[in-house]
Backbone as a chain_set.jsonl record, in Angstrom:
{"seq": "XXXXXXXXXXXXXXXXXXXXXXXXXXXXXXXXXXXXXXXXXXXXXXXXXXXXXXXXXXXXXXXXXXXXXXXXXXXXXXXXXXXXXXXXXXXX", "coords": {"N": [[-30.369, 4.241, 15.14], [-28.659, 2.175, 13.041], [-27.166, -1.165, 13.599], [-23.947, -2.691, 13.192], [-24.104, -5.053, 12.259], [-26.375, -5.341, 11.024], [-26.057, -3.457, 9.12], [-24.044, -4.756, 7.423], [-25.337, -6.875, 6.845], [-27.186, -5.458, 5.1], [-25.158, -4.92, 2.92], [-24.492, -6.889, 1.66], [-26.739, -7.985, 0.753], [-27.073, -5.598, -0.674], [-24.825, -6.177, -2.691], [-25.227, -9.029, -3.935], [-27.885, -7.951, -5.106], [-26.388, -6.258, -6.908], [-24.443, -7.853, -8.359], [-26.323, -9.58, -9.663], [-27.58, -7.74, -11.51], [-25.75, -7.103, -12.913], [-23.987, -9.226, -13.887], [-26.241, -10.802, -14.484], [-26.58, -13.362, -13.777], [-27.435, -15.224, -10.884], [-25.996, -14.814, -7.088], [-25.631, -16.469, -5.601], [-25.478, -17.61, -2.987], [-24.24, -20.288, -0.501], [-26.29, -21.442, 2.378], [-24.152, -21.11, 4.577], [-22.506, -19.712, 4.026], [-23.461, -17.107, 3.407], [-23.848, -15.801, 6.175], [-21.685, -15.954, 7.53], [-20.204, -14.203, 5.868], [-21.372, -11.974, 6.368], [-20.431, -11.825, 8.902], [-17.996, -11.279, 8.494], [-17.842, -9.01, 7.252], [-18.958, -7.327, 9.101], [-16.953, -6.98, 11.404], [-15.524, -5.708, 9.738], [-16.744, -3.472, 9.462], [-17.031, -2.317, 11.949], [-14.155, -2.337, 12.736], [-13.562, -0.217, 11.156], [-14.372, 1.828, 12.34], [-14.085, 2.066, 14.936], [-11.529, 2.875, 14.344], [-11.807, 5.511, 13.252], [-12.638, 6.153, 15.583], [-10.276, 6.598, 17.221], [-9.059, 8.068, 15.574], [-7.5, 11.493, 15.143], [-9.702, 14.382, 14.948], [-10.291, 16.213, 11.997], [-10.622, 18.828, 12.815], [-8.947, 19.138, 14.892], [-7.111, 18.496, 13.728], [-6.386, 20.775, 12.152], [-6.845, 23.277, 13.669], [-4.232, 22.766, 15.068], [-2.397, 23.167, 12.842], [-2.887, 25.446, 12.223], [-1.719, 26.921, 14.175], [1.028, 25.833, 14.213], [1.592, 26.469, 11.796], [1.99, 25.332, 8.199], [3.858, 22.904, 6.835], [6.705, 23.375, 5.438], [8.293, 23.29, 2.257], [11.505, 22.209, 1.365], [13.54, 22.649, -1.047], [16.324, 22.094, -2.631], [19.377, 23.703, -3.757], [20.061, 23.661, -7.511], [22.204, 21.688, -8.335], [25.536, 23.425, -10.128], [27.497, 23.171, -12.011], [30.83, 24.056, -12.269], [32.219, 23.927, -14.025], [31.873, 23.587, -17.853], [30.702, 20.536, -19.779], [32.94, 18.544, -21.339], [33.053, 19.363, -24.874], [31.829, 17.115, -27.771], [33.471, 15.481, -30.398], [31.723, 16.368, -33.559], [30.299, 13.766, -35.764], [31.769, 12.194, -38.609]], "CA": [[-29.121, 4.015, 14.455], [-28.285, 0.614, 12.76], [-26.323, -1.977, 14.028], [-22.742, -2.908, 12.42], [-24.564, -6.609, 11.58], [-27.938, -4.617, 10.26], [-25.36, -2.853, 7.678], [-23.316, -5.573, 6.56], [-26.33, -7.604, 5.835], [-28.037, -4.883, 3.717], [-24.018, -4.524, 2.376], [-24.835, -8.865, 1.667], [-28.08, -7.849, -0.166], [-26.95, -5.119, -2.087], [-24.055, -7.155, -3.572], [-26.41, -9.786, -4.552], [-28.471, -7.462, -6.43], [-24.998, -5.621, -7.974], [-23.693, -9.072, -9.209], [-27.589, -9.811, -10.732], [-27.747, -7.095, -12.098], [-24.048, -6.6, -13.538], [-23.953, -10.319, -14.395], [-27.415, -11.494, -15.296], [-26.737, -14.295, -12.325], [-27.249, -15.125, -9.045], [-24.618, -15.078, -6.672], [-25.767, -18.516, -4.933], [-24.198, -17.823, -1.486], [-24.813, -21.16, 0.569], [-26.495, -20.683, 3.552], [-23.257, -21.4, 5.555], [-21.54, -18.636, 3.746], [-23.993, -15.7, 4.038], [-23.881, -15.589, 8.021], [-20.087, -15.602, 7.378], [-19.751, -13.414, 4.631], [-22.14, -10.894, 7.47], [-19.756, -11.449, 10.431], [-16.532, -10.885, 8.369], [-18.444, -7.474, 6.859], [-19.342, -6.651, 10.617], [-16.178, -7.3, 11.692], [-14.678, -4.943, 9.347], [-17.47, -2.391, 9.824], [-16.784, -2.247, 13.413], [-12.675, -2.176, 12.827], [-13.297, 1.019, 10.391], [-15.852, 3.063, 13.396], [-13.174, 2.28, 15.985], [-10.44, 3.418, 13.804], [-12.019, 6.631, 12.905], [-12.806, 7.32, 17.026], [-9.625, 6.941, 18.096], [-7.904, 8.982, 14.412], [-7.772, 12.962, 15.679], [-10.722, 14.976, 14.191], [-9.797, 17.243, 11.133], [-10.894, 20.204, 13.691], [-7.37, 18.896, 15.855], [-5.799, 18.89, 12.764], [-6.789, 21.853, 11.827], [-6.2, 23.766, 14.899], [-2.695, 22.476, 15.111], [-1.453, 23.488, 11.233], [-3.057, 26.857, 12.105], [-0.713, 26.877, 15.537], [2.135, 25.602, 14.002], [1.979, 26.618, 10.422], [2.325, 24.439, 7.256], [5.309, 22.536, 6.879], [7.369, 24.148, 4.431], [8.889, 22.425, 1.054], [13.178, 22.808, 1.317], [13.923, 23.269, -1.876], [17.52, 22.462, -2.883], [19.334, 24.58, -5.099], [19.986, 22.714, -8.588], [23.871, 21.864, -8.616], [25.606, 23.642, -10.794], [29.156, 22.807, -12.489], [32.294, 24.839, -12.166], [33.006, 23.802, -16.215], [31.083, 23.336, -19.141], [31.288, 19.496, -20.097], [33.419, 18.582, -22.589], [32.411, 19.111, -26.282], [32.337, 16.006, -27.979], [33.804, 15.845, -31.959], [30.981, 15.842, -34.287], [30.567, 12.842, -36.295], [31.848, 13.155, -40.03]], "C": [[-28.984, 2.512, 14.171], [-27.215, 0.07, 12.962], [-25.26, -2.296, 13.02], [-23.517, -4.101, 11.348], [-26.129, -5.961, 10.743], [-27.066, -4.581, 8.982], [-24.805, -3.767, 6.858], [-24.591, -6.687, 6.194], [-26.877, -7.205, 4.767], [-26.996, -4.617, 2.501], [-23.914, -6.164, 1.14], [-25.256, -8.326, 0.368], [-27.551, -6.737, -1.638], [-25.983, -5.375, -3.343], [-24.519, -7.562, -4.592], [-26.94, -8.897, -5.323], [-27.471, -6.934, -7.433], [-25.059, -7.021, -8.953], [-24.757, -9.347, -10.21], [-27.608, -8.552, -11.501], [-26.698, -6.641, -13.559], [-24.111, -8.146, -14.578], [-25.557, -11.135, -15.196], [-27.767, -12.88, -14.721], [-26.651, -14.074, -11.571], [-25.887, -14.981, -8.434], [-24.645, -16.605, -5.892], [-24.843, -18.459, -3.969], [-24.769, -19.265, -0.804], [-25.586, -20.552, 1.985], [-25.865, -20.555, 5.138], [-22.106, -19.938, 5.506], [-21.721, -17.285, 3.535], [-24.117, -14.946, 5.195], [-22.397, -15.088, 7.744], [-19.409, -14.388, 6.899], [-20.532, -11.501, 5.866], [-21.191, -10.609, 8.549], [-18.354, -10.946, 9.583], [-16.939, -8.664, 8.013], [-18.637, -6.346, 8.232], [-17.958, -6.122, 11.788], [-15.303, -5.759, 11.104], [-15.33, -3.288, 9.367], [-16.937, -1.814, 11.507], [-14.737, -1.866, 13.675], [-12.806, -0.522, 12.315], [-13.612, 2.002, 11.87], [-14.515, 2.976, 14.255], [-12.23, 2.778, 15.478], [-10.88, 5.113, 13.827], [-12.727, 7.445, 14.772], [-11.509, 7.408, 17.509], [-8.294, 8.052, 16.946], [-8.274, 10.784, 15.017], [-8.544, 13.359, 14.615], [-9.927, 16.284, 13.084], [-10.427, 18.221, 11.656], [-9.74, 20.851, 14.52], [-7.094, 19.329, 14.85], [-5.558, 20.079, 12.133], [-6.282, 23.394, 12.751], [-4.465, 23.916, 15.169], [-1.331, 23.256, 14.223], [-1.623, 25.012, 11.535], [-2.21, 27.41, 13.326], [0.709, 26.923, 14.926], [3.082, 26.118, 12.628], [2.007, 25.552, 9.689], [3.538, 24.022, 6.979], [5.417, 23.096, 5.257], [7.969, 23.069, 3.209], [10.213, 22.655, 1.004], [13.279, 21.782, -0.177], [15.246, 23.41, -1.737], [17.493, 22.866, -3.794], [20.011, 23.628, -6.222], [21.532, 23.04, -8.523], [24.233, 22.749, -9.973], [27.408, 23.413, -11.322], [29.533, 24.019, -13.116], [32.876, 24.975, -13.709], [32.009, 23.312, -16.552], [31.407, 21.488, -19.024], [31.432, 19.315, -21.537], [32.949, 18.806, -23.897], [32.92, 17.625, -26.593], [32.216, 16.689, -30.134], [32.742, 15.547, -32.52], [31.006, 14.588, -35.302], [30.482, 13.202, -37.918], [31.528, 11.76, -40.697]], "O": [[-29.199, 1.696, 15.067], [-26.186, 0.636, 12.591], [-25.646, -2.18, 11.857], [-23.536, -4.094, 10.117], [-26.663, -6.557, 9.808], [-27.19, -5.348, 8.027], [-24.99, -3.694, 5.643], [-24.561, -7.252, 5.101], [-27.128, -7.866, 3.759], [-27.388, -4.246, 1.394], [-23.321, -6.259, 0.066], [-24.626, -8.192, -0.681], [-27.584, -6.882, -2.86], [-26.14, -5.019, -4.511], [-24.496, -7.09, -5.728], [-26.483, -8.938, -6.465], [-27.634, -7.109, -8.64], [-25.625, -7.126, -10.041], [-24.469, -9.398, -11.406], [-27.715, -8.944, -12.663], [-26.882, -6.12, -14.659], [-24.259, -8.112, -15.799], [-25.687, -11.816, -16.213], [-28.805, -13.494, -14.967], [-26.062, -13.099, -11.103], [-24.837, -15.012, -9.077], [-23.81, -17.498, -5.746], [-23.737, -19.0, -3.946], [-25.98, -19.218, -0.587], [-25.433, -19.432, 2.473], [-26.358, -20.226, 6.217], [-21.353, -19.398, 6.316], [-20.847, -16.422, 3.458], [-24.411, -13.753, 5.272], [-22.078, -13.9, 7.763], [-18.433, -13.773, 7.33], [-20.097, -10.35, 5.903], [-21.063, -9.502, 9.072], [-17.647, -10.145, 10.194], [-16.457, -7.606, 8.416], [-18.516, -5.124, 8.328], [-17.974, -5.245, 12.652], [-14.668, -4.969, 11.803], [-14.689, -2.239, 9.312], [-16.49, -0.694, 11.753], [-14.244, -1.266, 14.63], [-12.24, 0.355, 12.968], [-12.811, 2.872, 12.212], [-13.83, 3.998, 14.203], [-11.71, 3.467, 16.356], [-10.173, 5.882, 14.478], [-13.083, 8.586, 15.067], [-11.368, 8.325, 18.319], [-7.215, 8.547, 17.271], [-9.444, 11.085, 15.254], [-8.327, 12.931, 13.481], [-9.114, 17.108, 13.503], [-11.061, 18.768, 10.754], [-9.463, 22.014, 14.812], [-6.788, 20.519, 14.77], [-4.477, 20.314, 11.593], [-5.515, 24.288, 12.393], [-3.758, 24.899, 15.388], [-0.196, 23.653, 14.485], [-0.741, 25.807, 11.212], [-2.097, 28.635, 13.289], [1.46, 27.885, 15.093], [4.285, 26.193, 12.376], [2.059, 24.528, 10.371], [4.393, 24.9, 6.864], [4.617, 23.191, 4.326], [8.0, 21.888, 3.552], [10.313, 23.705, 0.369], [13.129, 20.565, -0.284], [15.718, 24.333, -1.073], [16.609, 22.856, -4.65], [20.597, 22.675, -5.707], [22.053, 24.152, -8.608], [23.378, 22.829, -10.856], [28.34, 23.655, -10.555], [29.025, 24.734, -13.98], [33.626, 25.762, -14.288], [31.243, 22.669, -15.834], [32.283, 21.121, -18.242], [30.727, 19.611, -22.501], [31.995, 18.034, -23.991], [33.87, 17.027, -26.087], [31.574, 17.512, -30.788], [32.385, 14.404, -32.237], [32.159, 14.474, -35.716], [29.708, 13.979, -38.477], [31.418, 11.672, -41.92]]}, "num_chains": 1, "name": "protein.A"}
């Protein structure tokens, strides 16, 4: 299995080729701002994975709706007025 920092480097690379390819230039990262540009990617790789272990599995959720039922839609009823409103005089 590949590492968070494996992915966001090859996430680096395939940029780089997008932008060449899309643009017809480089992207000219320094080499202060490709390490960087890796840990913020890693960073956010690693925020998503932990998010999605501690979000309940659509198996819970699943389970649950079939327990509880589907929440229902309430549906008011469309007012309705007691009188017509006024006619108004046509214009002559």
């Amino acid at each position: 299995m590949k590492s968070a920092i494996t992915r966001a480097a090859e996430a680096v690379e395939a940029a780089e080729k997008m932008f060449a390819e899309e643009t017809g230039a480089t992207l000219d990262l320094s080499p202060a701002a490709k390490p960087a540009l890796i840990v913020k990617i890693t960073a956010a790789i690693q925020a998503a994975v932990a998010e999605k272990e501690t979000a309940p599995s659509s198996s819970f959720v699943k389970g649950l709706l079939a327990k509880v039922g589907k929440p229902r839609r309430y549906d008011r009823p469309r007012s309705r007025t007691l009188h017509p409103p006024p006619s108004r005089p046509s214009p002559r």
